[in-house]
C-alpha positions as CSV (number, residue, x, y, z in Angstrom):
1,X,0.0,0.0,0.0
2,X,2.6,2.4,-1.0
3,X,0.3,4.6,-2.6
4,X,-1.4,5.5,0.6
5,X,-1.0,7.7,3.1
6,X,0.8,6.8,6.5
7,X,-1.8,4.9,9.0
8,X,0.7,5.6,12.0
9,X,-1.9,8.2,13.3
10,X,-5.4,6.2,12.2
11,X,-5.9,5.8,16.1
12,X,-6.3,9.3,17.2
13,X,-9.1,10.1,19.0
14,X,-10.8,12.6,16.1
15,X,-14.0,13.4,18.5
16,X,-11.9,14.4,21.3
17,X,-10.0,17.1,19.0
18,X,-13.2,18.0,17.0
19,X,-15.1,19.1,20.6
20,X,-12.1,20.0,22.1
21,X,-11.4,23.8,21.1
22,X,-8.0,24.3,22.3
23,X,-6.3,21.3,20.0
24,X,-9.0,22.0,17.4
25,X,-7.6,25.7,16.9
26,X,-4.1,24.4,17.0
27,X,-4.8,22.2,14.4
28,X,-6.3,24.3,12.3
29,X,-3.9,27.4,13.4
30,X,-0.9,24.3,12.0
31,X,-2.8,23.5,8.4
32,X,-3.5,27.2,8.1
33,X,0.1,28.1,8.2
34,X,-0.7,30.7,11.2
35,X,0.8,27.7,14.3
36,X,3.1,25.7,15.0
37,X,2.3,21.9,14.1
38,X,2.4,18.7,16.3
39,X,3.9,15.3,14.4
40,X,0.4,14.6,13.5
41,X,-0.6,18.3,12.6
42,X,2.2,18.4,9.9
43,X,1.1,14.8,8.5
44,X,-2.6,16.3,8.3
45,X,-1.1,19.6,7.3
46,X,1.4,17.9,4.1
47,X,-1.8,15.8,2.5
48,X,-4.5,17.7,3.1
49,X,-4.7,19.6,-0.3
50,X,-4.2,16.7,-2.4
51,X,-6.9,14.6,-0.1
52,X,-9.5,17.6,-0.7
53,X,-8.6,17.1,-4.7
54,X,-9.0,13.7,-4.6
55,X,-11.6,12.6,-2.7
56,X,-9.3,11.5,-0.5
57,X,-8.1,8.2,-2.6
58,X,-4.8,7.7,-1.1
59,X,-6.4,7.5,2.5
60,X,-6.8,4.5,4.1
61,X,-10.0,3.5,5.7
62,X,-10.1,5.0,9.2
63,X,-8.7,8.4,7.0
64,X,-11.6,8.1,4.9
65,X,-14.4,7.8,7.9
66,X,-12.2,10.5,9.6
67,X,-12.4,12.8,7.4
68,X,-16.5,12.6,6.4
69,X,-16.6,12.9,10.3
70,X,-14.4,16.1,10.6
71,X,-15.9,17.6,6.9
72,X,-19.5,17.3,8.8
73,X,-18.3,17.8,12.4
74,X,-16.9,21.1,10.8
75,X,-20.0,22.0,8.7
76,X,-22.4,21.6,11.5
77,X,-20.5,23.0,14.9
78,X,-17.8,25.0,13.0
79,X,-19.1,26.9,10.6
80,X,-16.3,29.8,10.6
81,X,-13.4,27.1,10.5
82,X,-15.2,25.4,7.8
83,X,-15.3,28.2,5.9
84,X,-11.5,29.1,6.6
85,X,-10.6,26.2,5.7
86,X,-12.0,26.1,2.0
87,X,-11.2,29.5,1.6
88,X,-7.8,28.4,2.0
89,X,-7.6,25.3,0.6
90,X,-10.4,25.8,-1.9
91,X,-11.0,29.5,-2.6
92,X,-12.4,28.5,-6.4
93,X,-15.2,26.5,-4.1
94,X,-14.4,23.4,-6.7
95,X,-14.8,20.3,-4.3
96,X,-16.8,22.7,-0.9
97,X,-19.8,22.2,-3.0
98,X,-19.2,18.1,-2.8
99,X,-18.5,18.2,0.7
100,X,-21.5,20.3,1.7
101,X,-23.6,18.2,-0.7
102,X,-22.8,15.1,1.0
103,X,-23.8,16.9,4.7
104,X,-26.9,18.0,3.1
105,X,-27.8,14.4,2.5
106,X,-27.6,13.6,5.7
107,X,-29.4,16.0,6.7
108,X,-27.1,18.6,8.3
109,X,-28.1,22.1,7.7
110,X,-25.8,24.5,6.1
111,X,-27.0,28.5,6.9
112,X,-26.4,30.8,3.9
């Protein structure tokens, strides 16, 4: 599986971070550029882009799940860092519209 990305960090408790606002913000203060980043920060930090542009086909599994649960964790409690993060990693709004889609369907509501 050399074509995926490393599973040395699979185990991390994503729900803990997501409700947690002090290592959310550093995470997303690390991705951003504006932070310093933690072993795992930089990982997230160094694929993130290409993940977003892919559909995430070089995650593994657990990346996969993680990142539909952080996309719609983000969507429905974190609005402003959702839309941070696009701007910054998709400010043409090419793949947002997909991730916000998906949420939609299941039923998470997106305000204008």
């Amino acid at each position: 599986a050399d074509d995926k990305y490393t599973d040395k960090y699979d185990k991390i408790n994503l729900q803990e971070i997501l409700e947690n606002k002090r290592p959310l913000e550093s995470y997303m203060d690390c991705v951003l550029g504006k932070g310093k980043c933690t072993p795992e920060g930089k990982e997230l930090k160094d694929h993130l882009q290409e993940a977003l542009e892919t559909g995430c086909e070089k995650c593994t599994e657990a990346q996969e799940k993680g990142a539909e649960t952080s996309i719609d964790y983000l969507i429905k409690n974190e609005l402003e860092i959702w839309k941070e993060l696009t701007a910054h990693f998709d400010p043409d709004g090419k793949w947002r519209k997909k991730y916000e889609d998906r949420a939609k369907a299941k039923g998470i509501v997106i305000p204008e």
